[in-house]
FILODO-566602 format. One record per residue: residue number from 0; x, y, z of N, C-alpha, C in turn; residue in three letters. Coordinates in Angstrom, 2 decimals, padded with zeros to 5 digits. Layout:
<sites>
<n:NUM n_xx:X n_yy:Y n_zz:Z ca_xx:X ca_yy:Y ca_zz:Z c_xx:X c_yy:Y c_zz:Z res:ALA>
...
</sites>
This chain:
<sites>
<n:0 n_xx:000.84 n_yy:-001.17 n_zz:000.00 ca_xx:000.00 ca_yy:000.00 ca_zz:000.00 c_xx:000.89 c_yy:001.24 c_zz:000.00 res:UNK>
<n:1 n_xx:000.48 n_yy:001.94 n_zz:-000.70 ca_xx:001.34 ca_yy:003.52 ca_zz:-000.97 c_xx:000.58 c_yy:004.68 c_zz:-000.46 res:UNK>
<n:2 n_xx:001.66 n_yy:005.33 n_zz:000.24 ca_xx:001.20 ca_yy:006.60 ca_zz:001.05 c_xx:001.85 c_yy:007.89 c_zz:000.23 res:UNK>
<n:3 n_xx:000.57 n_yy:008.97 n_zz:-000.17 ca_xx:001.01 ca_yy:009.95 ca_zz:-001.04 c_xx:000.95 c_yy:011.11 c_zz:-000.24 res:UNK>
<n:4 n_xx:001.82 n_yy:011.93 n_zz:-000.60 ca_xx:001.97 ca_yy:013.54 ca_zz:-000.04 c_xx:001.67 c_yy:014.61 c_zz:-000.95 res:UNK>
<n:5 n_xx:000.83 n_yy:015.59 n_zz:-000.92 ca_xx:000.40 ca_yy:016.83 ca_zz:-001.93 c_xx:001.18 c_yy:018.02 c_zz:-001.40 res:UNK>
<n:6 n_xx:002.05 n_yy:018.62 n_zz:-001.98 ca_xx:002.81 ca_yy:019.91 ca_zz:-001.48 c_xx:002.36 c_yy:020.89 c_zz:-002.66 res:UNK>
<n:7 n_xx:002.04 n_yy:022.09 n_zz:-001.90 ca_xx:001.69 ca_yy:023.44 ca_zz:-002.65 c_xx:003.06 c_yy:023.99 c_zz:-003.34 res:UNK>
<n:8 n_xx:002.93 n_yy:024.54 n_zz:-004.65 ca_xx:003.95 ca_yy:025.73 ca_zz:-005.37 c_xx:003.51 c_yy:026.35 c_zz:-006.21 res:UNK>
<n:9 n_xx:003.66 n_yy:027.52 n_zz:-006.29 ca_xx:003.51 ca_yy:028.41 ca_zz:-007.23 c_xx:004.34 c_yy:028.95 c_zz:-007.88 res:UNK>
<n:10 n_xx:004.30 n_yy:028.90 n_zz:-009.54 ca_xx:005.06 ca_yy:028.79 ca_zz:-010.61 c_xx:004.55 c_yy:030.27 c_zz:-011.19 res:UNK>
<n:11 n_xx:006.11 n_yy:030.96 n_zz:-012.15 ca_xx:005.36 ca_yy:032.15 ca_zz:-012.84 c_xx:006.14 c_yy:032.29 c_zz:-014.21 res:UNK>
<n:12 n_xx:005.85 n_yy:033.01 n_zz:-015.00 ca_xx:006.08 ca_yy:033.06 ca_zz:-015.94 c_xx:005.51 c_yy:034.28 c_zz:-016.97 res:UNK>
<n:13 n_xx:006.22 n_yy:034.89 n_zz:-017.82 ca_xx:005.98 ca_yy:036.11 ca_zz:-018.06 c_xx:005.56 c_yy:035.38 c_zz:-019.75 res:UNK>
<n:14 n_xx:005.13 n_yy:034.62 n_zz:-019.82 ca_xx:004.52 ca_yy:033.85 ca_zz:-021.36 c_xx:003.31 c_yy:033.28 c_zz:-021.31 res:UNK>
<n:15 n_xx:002.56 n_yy:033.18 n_zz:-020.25 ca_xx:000.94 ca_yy:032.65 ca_zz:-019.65 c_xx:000.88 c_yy:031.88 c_zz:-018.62 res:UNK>
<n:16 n_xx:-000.07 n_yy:031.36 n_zz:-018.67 ca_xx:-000.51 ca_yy:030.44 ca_zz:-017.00 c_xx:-000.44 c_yy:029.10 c_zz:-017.35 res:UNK>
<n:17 n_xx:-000.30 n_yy:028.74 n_zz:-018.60 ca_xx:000.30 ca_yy:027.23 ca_zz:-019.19 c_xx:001.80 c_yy:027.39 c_zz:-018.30 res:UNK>
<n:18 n_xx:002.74 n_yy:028.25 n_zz:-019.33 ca_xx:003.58 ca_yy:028.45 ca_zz:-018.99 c_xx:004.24 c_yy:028.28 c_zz:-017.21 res:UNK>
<n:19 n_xx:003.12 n_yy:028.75 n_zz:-016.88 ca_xx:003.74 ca_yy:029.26 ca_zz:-014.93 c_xx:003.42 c_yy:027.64 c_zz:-014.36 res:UNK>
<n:20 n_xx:002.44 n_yy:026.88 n_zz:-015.03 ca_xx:002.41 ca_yy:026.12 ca_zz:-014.57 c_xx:003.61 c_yy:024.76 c_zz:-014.32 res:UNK>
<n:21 n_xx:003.54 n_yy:024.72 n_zz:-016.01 ca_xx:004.99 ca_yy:024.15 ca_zz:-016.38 c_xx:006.59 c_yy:024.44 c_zz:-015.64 res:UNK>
<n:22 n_xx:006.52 n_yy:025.67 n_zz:-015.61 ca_xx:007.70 ca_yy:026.10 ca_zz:-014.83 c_xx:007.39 c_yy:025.34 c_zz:-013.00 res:UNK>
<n:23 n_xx:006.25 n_yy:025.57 n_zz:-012.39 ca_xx:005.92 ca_yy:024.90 ca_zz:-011.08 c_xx:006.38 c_yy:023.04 c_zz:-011.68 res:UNK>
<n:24 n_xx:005.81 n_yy:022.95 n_zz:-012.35 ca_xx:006.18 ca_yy:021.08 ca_zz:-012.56 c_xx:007.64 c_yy:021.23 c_zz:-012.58 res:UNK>
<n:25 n_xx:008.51 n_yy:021.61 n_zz:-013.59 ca_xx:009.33 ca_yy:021.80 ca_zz:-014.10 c_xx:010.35 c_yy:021.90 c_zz:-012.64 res:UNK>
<n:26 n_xx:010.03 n_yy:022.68 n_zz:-011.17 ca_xx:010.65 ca_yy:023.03 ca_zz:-010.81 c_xx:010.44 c_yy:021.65 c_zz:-009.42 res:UNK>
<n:27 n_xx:009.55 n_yy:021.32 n_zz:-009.40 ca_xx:009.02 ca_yy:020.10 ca_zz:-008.50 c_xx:009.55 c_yy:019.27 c_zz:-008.85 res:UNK>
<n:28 n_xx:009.86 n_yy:018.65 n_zz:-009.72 ca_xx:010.65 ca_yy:017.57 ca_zz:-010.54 c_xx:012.31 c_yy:017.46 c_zz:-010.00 res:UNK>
<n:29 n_xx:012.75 n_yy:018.52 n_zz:-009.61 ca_xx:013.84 ca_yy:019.21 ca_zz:-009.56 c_xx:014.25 c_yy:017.87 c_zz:-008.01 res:UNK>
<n:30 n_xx:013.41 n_yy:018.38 n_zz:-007.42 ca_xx:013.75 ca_yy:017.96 ca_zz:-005.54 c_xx:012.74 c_yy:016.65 c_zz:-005.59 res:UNK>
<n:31 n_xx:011.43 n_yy:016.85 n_zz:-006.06 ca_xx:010.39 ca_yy:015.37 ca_zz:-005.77 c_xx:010.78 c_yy:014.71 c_zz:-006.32 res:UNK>
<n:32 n_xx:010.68 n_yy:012.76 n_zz:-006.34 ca_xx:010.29 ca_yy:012.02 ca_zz:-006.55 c_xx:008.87 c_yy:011.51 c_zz:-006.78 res:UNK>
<n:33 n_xx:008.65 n_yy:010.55 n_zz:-007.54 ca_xx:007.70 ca_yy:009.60 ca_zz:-008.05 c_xx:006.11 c_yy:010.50 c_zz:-007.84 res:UNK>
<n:34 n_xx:006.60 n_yy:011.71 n_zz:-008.32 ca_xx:005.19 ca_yy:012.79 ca_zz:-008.91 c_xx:004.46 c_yy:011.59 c_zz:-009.88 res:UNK>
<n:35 n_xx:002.82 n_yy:011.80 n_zz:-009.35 ca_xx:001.94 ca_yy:010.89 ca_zz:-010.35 c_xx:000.63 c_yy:012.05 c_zz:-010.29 res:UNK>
<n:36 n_xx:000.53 n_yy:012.64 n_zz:-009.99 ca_xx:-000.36 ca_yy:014.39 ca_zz:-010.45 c_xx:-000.42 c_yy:015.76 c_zz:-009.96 res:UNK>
<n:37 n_xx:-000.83 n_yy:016.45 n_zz:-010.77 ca_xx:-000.78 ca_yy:018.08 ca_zz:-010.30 c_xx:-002.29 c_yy:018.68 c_zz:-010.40 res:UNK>
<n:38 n_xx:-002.80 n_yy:019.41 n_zz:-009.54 ca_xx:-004.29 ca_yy:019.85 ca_zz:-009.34 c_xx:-004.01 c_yy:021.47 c_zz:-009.57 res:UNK>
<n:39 n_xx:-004.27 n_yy:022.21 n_zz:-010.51 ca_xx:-004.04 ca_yy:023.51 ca_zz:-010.74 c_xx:-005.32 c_yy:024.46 c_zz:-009.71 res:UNK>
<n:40 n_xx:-004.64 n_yy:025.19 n_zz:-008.87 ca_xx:-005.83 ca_yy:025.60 ca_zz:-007.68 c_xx:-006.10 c_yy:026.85 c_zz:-008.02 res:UNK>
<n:41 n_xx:-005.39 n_yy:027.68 n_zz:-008.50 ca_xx:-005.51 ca_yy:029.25 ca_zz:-008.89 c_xx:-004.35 c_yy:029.93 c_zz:-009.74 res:UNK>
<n:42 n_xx:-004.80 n_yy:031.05 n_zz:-010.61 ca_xx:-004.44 ca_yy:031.78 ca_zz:-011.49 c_xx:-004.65 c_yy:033.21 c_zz:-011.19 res:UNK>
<n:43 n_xx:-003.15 n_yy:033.53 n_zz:-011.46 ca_xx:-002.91 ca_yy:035.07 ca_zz:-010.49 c_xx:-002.21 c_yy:035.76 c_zz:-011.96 res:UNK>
<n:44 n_xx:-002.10 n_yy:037.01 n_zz:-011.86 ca_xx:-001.56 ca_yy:038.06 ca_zz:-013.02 c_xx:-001.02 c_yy:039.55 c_zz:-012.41 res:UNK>
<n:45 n_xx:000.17 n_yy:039.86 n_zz:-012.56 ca_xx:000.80 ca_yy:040.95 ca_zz:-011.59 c_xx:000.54 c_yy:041.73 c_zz:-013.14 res:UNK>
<n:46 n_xx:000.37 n_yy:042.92 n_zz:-012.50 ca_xx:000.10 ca_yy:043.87 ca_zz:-014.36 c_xx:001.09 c_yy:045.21 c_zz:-013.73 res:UNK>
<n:47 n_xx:001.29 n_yy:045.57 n_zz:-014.76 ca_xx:002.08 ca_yy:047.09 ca_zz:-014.58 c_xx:001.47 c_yy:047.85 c_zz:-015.99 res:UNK>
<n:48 n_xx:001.10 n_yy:049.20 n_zz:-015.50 ca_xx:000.82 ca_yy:050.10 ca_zz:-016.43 c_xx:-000.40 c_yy:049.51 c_zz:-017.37 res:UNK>
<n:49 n_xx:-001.22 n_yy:048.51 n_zz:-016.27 ca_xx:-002.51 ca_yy:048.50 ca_zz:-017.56 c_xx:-001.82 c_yy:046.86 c_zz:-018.14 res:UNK>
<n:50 n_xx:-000.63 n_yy:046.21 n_zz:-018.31 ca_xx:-000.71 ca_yy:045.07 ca_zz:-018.92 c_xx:-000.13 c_yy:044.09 c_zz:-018.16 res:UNK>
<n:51 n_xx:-000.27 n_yy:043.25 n_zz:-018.35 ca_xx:000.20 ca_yy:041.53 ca_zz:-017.90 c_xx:001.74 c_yy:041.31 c_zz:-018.06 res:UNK>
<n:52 n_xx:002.50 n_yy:041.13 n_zz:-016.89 ca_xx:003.97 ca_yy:041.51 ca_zz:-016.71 c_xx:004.08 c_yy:040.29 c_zz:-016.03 res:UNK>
<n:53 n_xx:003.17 n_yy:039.46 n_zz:-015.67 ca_xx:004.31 ca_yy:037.60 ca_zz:-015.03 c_xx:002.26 c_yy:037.17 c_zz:-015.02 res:UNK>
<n:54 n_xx:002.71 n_yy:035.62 n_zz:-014.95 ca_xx:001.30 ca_yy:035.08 ca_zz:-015.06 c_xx:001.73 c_yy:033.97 c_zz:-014.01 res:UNK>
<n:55 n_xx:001.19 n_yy:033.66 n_zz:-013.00 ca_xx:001.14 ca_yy:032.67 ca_zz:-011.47 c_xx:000.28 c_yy:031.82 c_zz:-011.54 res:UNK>
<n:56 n_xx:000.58 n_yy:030.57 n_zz:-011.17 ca_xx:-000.37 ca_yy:029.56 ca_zz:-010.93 c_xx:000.11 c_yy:028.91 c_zz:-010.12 res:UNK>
<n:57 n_xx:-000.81 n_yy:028.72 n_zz:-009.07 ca_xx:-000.45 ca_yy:028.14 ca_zz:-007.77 c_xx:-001.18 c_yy:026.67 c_zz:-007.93 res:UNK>
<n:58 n_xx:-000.51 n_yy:025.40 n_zz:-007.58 ca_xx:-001.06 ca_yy:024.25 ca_zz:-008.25 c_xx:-000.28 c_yy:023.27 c_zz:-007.28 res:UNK>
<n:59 n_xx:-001.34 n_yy:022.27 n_zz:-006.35 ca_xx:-000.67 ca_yy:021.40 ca_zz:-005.79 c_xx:-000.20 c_yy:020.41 c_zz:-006.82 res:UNK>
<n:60 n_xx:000.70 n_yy:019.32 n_zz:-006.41 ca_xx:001.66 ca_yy:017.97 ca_zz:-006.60 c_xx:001.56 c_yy:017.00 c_zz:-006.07 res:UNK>
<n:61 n_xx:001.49 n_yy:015.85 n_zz:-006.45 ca_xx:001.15 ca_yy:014.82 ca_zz:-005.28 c_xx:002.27 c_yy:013.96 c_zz:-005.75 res:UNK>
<n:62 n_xx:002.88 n_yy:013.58 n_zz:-004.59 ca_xx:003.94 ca_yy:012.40 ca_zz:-005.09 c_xx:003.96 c_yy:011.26 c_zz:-003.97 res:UNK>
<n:63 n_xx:004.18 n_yy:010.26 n_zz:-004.56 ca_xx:004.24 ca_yy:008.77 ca_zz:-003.02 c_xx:005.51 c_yy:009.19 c_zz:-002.68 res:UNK>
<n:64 n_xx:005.56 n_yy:008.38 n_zz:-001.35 ca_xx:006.87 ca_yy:008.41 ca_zz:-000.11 c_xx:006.95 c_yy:006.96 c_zz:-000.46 res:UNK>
<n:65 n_xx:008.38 n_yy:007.58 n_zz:-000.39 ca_xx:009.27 ca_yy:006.22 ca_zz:-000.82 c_xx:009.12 c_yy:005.26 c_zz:000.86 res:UNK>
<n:66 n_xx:009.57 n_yy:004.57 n_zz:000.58 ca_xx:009.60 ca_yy:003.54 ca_zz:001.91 c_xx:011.55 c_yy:003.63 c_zz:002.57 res:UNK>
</sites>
């Protein structure tokens, strides 16, 4: 039987919220092990002067614990 852990991150990216997301996987991958899904929870947008200057998505991870 396998025991899984969900840890929060938020990813950004100045190319969209695909993007920010990818960069969050991208960066989870980095330190986690045996990632088997990601739940995208919210979509954030920092603007300057009226336009869209980084795009955020905050998106849990779930990965099993190793034994």
């Amino acid at each position: 039987m396998a025991v899984a852990r969900v840890t929060k991150i938020i990813g950004s990216s100045p190319k969209g919220w695909q993007a920010a997301v990818q960069e969050a996987l991208r960066r989870a991958n980095k330190t986690l092990r045996n990632l088997t899904g990601i739940h995208v929870l919210e979509q954030k947008a920092r603007i300057e002067k009226g336009k869209i200057t980084e795009y955020r998505a905050t998106v849990e991870v779930t990965f099993i614990l190793e034994d």
